[in-house]
DRENDO-1510 file (C-alpha; in Angstrom, 1 decimal, always signed):
<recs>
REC; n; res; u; v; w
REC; 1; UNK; +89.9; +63.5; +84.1 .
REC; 2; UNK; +92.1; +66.5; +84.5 .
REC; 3; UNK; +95.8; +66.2; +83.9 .
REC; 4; UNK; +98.1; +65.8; +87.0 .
REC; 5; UNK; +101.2; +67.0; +85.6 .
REC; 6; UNK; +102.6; +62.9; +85.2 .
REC; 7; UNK; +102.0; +60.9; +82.7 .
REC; 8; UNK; +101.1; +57.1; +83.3 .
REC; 9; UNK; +102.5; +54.2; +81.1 .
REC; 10; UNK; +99.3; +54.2; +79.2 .
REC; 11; UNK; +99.6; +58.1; +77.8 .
REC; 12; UNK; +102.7; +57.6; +76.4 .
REC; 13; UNK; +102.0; +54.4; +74.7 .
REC; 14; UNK; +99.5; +56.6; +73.4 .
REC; 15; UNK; +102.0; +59.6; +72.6 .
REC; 16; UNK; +104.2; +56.8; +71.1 .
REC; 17; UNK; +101.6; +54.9; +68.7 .
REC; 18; UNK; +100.2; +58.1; +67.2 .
REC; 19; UNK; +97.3; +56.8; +65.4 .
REC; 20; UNK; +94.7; +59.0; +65.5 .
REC; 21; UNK; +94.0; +63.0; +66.6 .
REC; 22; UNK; +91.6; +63.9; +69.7 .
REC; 23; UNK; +89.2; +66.1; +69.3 .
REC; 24; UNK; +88.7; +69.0; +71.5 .
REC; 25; UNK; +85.3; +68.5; +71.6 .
REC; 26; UNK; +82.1; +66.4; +71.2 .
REC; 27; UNK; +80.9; +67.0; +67.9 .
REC; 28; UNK; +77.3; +64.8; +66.9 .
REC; 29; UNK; +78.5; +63.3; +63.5 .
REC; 30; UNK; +81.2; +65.8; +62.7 .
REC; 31; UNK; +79.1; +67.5; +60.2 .
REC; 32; UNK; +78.1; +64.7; +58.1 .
REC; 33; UNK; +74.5; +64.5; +56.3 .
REC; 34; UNK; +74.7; +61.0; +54.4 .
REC; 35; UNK; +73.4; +57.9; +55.9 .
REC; 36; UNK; +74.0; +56.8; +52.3 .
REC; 37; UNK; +75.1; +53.1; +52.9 .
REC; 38; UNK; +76.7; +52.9; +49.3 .
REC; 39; UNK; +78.9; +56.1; +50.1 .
REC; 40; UNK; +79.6; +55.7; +53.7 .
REC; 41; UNK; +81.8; +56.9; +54.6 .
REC; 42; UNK; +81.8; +60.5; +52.8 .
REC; 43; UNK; +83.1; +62.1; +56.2 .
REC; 44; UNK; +84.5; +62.0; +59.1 .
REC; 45; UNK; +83.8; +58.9; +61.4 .
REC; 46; UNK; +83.8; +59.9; +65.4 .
REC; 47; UNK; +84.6; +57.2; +67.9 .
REC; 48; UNK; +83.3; +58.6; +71.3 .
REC; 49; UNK; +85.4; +57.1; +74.2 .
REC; 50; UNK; +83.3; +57.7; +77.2 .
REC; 51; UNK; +86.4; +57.5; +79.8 .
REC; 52; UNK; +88.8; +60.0; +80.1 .
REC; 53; UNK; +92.5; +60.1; +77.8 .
REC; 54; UNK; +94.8; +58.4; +78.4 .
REC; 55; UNK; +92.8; +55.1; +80.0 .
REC; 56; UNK; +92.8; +51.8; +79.0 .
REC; 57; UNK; +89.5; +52.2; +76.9 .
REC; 58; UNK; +90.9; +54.8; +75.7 .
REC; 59; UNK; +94.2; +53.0; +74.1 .
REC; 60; UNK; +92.3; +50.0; +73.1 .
REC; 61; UNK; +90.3; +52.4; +70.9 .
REC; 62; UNK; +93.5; +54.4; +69.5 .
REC; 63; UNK; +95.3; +51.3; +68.7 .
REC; 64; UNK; +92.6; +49.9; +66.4 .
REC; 65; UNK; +90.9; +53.4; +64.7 .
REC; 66; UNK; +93.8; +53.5; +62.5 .
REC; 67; UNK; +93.6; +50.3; +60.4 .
REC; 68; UNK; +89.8; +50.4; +60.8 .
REC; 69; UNK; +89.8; +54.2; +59.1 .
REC; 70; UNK; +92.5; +52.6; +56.4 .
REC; 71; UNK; +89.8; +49.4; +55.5 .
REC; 72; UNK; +87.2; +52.5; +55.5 .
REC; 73; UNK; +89.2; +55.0; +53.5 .
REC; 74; UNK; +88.2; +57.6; +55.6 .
REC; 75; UNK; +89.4; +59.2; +58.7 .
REC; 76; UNK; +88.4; +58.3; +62.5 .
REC; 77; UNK; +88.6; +61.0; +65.1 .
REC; 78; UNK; +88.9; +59.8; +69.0 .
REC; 79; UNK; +86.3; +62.3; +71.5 .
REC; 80; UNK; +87.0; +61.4; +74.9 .
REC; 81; UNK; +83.5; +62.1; +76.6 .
REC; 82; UNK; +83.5; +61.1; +80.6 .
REC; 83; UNK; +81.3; +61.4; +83.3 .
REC; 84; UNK; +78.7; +59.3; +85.3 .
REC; 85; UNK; +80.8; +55.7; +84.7 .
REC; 86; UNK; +80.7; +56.2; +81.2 .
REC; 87; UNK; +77.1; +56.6; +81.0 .
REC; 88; UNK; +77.3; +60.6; +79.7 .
REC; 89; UNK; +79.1; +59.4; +76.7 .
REC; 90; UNK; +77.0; +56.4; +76.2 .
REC; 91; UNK; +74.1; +58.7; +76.3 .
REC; 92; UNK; +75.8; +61.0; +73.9 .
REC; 93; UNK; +76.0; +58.2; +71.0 .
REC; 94; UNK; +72.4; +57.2; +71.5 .
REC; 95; UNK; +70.9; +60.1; +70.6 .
REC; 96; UNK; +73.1; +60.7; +67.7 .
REC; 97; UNK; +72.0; +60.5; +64.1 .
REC; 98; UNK; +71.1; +57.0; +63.3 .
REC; 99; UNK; +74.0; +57.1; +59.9 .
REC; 100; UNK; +77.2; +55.3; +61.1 .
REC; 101; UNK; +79.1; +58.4; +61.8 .
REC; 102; UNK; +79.1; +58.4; +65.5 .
REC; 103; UNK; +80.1; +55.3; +67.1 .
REC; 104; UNK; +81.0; +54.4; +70.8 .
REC; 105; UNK; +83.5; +52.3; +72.2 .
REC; 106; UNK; +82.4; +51.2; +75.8 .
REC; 107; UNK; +84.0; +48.3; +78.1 .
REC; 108; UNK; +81.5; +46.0; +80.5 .
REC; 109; UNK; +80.2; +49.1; +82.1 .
REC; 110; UNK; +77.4; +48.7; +79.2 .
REC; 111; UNK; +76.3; +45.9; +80.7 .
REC; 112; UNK; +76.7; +46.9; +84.5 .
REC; 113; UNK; +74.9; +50.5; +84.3 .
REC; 114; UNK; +71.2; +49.8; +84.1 .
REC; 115; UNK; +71.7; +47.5; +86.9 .
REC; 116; UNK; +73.9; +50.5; +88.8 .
REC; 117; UNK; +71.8; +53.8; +87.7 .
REC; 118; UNK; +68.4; +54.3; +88.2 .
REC; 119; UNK; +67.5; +56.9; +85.7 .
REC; 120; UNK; +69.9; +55.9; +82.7 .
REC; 121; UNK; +68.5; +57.7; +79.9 .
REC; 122; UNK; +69.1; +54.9; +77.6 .
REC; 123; UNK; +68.4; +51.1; +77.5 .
REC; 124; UNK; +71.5; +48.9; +76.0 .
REC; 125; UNK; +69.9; +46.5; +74.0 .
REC; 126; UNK; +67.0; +49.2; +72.6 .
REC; 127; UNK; +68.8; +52.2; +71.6 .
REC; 128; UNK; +72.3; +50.7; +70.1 .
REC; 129; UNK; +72.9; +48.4; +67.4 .
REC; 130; UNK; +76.2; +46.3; +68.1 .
REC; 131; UNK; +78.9; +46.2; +65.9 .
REC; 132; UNK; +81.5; +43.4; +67.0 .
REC; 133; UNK; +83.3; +42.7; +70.4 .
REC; 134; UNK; +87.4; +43.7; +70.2 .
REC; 135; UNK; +89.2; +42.5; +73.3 .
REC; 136; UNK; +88.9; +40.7; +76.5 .
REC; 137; UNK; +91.4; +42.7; +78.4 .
REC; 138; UNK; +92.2; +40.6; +82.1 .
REC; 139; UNK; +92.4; +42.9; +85.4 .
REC; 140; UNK; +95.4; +42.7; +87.7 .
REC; 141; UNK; +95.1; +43.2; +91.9 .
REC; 142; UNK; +98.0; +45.8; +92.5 .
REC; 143; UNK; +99.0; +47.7; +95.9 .
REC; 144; UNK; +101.4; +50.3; +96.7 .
REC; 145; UNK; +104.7; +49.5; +96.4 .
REC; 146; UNK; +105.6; +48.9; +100.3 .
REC; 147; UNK; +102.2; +47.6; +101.3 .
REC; 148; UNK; +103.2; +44.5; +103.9 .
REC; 149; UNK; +100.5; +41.6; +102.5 .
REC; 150; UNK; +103.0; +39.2; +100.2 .
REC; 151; UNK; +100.9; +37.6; +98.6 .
REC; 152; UNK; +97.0; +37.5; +97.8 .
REC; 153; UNK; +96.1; +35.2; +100.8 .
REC; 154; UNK; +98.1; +37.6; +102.3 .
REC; 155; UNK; +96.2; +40.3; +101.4 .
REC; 156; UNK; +92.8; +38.9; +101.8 .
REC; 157; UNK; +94.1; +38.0; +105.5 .
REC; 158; UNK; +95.1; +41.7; +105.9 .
REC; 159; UNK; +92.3; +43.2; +104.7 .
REC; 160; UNK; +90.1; +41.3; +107.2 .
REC; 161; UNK; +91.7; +42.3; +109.8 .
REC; 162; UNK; +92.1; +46.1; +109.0 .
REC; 163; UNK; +88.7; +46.6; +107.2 .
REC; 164; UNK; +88.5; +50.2; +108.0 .
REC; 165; UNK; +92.0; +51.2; +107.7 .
REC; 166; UNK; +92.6; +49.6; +104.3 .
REC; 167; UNK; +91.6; +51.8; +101.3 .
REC; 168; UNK; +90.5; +50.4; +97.7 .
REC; 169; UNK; +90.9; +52.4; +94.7 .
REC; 170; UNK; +88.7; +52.9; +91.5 .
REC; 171; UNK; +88.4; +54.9; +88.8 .
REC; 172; UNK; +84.5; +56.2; +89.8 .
REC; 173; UNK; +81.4; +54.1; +90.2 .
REC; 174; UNK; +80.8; +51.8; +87.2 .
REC; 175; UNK; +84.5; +51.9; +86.2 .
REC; 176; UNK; +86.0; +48.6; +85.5 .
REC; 177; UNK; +88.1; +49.4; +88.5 .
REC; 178; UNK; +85.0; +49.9; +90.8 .
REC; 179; UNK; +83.3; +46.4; +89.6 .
REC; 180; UNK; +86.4; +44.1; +90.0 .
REC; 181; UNK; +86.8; +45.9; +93.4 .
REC; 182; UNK; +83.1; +44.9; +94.2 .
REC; 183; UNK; +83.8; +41.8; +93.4 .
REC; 184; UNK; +87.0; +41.6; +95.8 .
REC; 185; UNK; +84.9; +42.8; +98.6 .
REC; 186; UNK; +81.9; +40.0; +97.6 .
REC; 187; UNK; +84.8; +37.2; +97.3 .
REC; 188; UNK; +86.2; +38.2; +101.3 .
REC; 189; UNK; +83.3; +38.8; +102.2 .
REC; 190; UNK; +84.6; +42.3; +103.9 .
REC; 191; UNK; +83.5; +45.8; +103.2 .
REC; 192; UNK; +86.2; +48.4; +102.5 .
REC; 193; UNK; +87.0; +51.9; +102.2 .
REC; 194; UNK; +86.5; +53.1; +98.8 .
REC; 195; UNK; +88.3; +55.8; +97.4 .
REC; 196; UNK; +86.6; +56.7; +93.6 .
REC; 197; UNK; +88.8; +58.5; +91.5 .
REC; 198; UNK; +87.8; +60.7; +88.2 .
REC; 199; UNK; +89.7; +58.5; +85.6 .
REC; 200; UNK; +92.1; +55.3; +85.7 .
REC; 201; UNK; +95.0; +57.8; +85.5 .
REC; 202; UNK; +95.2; +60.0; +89.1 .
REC; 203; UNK; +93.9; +56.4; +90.8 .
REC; 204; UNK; +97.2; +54.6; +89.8 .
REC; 205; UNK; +99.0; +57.8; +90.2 .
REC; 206; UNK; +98.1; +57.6; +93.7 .
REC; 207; UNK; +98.3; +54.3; +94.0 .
REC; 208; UNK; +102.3; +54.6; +92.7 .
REC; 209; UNK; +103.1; +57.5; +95.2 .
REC; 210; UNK; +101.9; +55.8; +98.4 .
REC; 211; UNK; +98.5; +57.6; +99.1 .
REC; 212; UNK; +96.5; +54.4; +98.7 .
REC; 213; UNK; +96.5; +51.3; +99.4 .
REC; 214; UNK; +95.6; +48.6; +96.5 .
REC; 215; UNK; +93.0; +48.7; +93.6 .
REC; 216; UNK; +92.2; +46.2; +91.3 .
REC; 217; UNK; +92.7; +47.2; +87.3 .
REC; 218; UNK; +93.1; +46.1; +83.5 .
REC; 219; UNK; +96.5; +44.6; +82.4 .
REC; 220; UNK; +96.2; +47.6; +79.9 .
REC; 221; UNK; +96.7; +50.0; +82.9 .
REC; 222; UNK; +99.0; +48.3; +85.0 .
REC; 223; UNK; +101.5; +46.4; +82.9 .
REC; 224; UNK; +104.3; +49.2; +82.7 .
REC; 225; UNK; +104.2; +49.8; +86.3 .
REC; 226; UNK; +104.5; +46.2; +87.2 .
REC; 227; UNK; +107.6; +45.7; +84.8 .
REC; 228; UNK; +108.6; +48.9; +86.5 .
REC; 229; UNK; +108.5; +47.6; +89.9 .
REC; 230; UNK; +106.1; +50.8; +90.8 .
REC; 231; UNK; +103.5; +48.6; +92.4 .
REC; 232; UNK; +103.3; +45.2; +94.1 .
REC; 233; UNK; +101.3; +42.6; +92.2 .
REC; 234; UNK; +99.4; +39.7; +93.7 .
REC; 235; UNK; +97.4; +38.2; +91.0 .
REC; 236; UNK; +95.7; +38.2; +87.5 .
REC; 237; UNK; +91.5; +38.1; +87.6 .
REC; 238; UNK; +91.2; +35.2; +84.6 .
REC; 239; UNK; +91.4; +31.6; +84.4 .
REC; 240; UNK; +95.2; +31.7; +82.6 .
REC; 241; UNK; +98.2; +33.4; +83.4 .
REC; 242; UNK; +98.7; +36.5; +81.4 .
REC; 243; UNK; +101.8; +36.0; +78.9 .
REC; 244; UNK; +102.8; +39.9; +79.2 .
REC; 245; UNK; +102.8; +39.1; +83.2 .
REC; 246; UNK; +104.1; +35.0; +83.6 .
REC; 247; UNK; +105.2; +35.0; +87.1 .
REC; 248; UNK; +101.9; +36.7; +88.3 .
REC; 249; UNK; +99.5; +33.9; +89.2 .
REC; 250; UNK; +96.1; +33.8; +88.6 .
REC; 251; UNK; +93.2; +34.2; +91.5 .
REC; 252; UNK; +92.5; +31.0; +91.3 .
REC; 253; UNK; +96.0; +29.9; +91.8 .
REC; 254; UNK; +96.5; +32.5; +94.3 .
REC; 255; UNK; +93.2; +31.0; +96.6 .
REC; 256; UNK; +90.3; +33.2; +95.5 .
REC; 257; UNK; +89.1; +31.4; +92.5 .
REC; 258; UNK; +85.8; +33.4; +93.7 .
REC; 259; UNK; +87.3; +36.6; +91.8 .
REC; 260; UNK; +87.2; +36.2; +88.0 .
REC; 261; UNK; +86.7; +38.6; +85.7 .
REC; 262; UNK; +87.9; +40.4; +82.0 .
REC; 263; UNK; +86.8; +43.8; +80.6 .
REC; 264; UNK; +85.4; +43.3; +77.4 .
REC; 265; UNK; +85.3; +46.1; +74.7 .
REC; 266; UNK; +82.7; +46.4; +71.9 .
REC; 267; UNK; +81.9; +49.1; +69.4 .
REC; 268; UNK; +78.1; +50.1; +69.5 .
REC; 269; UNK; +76.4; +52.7; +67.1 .
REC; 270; UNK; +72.3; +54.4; +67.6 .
REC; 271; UNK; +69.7; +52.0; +66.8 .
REC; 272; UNK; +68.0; +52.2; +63.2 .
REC; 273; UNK; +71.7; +52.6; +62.1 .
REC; 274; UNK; +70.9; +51.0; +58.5 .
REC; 275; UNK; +72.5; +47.2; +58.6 .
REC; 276; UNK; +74.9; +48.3; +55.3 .
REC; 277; UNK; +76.9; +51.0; +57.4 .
REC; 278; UNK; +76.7; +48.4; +60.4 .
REC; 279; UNK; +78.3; +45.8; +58.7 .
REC; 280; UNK; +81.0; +47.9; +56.8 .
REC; 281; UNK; +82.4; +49.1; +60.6 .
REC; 282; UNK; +82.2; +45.1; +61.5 .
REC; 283; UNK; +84.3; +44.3; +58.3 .
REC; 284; UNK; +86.8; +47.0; +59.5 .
REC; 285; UNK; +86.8; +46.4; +63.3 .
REC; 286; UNK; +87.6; +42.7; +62.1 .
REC; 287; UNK; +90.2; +43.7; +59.6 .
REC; 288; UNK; +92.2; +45.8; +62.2 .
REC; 289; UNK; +92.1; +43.1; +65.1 .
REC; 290; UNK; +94.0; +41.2; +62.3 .
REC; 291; UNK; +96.6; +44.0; +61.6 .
REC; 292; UNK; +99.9; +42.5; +63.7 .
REC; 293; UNK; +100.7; +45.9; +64.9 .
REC; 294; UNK; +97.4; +46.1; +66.9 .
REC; 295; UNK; +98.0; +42.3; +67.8 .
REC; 296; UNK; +101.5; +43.0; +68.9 .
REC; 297; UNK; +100.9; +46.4; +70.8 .
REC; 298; UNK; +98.0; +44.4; +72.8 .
REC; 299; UNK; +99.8; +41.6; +73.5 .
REC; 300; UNK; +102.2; +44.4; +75.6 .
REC; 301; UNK; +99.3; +45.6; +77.3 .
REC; 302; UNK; +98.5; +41.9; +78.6 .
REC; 303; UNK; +95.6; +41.4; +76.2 .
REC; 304; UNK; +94.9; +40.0; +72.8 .
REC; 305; UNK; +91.8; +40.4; +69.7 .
REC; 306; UNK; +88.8; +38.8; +70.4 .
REC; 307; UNK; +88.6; +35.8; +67.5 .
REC; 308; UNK; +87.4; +36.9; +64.4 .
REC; 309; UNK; +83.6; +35.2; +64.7 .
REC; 310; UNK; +83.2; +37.6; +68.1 .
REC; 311; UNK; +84.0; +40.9; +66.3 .
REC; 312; UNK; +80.2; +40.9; +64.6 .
REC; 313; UNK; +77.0; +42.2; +65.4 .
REC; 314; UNK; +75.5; +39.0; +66.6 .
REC; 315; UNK; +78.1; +37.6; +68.9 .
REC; 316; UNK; +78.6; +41.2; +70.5 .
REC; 317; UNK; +74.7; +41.3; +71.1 .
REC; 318; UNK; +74.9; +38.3; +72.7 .
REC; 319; UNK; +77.6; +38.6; +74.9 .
REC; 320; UNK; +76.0; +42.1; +75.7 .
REC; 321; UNK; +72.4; +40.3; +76.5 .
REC; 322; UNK; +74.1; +37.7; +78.8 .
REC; 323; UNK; +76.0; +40.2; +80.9 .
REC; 324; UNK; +73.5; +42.2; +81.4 .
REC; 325; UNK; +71.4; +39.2; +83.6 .
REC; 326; UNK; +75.0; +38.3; +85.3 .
REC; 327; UNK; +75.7; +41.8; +86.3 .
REC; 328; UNK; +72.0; +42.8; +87.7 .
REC; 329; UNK; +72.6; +39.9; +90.0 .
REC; 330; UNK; +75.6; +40.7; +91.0 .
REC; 331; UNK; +75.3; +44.4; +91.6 .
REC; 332; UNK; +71.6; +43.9; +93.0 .
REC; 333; UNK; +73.4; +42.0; +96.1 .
REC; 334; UNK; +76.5; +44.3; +96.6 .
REC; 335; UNK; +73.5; +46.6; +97.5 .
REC; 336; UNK; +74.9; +49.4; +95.1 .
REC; 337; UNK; +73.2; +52.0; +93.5 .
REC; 338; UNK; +73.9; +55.3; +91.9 .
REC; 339; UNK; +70.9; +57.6; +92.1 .
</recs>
């Protein structure tokens, strides 16, 4: 995503939290040659974020890298790596060095892309090892600021009527934007304009000044402009009310209990990675969804750490196995596909 020249809510949590530097660019393993489980880690440790800075990937990643590199007692670096729904950086961290240097942080579009892409490069459950989910983070359905439906019956009644006037925002095919907004379409049963963006960031932008209509995106994104008053709300995508957002009810509440879905997060590493190195980064990744600051800076964003039992290798594989069946379904009759 190229910088607009404004800076959403999400960048300058970033700015503001600090935790960890960028990196200019992608760098394998960042020059390490151990593998050694007893001495990892002996260098630096790369999280590759394969959505662009600034997104709410992105910050979920930044807010825990700190803590995790302080249980480590080494250093993480964040490499945002976009492109192709996140599948370019995915890609990236498969074919990396099999020694617990190079890790990816990826959101459901794990789980959606072999059902979206037809030549993937990569197979989810064959070429990574996982290493512990991290948050659930719930997805909010947000217009422009003076668009006339009220509410979301409202808006489901609008959007019926004006199917080809009304546009739908998304970060780019397989973004978590893009799935909740296929979802949308599935639950009305209407098929709208799209209007794919290169990054979370310029969508919202857009969506803020007016050139847009609505989109549908995490709590982690959307938050500060909804305190703000930048954008109209309608409704939150999970069973419960979000306790960042209280007065926002919840799709089901609102009439379309059809639309429910959260964006989980997991950290992944190549396959082979020896079970040692694996486990240290679990021990870690829980140890930092324990730290209060990450607790308390994700309870802002509207989300929360997974329960400690969920941030290991075995719950995240199986969460990861069990989405993938959901999401072929789902995707196979939206009739989408990326060639």
């Amino acid at each position: 995503m190229r910088t607009t020249g404004r800076y959403w809510t999400t960048a300058r949590m970033i700015a503001a939290i600090g935790v960890v530097s960028l990196a200019a660019a992608c760098s394998g393993n960042g020059g390490a040659t151990g593998g050694d489980a007893a001495s990892y880690p002996d260098d630096n440790i790369t999280i590759v974020v394969p959505f662009s800075a600034g997104g709410p990937t992105d910050t979920v990643t930044r807010l825990i890298a700190e803590p995790m590199a302080a249980k480590l007692g080494g250093k993480i670096v964040v490499q945002n790596v976009e492109g192709a729904g996140g599948t370019v950086g995915a890609g990236q961290v498969a074919r990396a060095k099999s020694d617990g240097y190079t890790v990816l942080m990826h959101h459901i579009g794990m789980s959606t892309a072999p059902a979206l892409y037809k030549s993937l490069g990569y197979k989810p459950l064959e070429d990574f090892e996982t290493v512990g989910l991290v948050t659930e983070v719930p997805m909010t359905i947000v217009a422009r600021k003076d668009f006339a439906p009220a509410t979301l019956q409202d808006l489901v009644t609008h959007v019926k009527a004006n199917a080809n006037k009304v546009t739908l925002a998304n970060a780019g095919i397989g973004a978590a934007s893009h799935l909740c907004g296929l979802l949308f379409q599935t639950a009305t049963g209407v098929k709208l304009q799209e209007v794919p963006y290169q990054g979370t960031g310029p969508a919202l932008t857009d969506l803020v000044g007016g050139q847009v209509d609505f989109m549908c995106d995490q709590t982690t994104n959307t938050s500060g402009q909804i305190a703000a008053g930048k954008v109209k709300a309608y409704a939150v995508t999970t069973p419960e009310r979000v306790k960042s957002l209280p007065d926002l009810p919840t799709t089901t509440e609102a009439g379309l209990p059809q639309l429910t879905v959260s964006v989980w997060h997991g950290l992944y590493v190549p396959a082979d990675t020896p079970k040692e190195i694996v486990q240290k980064l679990s021990e870690a990744l829980q140890v930092a969804l324990a730290d209060q600051k990450v607790i308390d800076q994700m309870a802002k964003l509207g989300t929360a750490p997974v329960a400690a039992q969920d941030a290991t290798p075995d719950a995240h594989r199986a969460k990861l196995d069990e989405q993938l069946g959901t999401w072929a379904k789902i995707i196979a009759d939206a009739g989408v596909k990326v060639s």
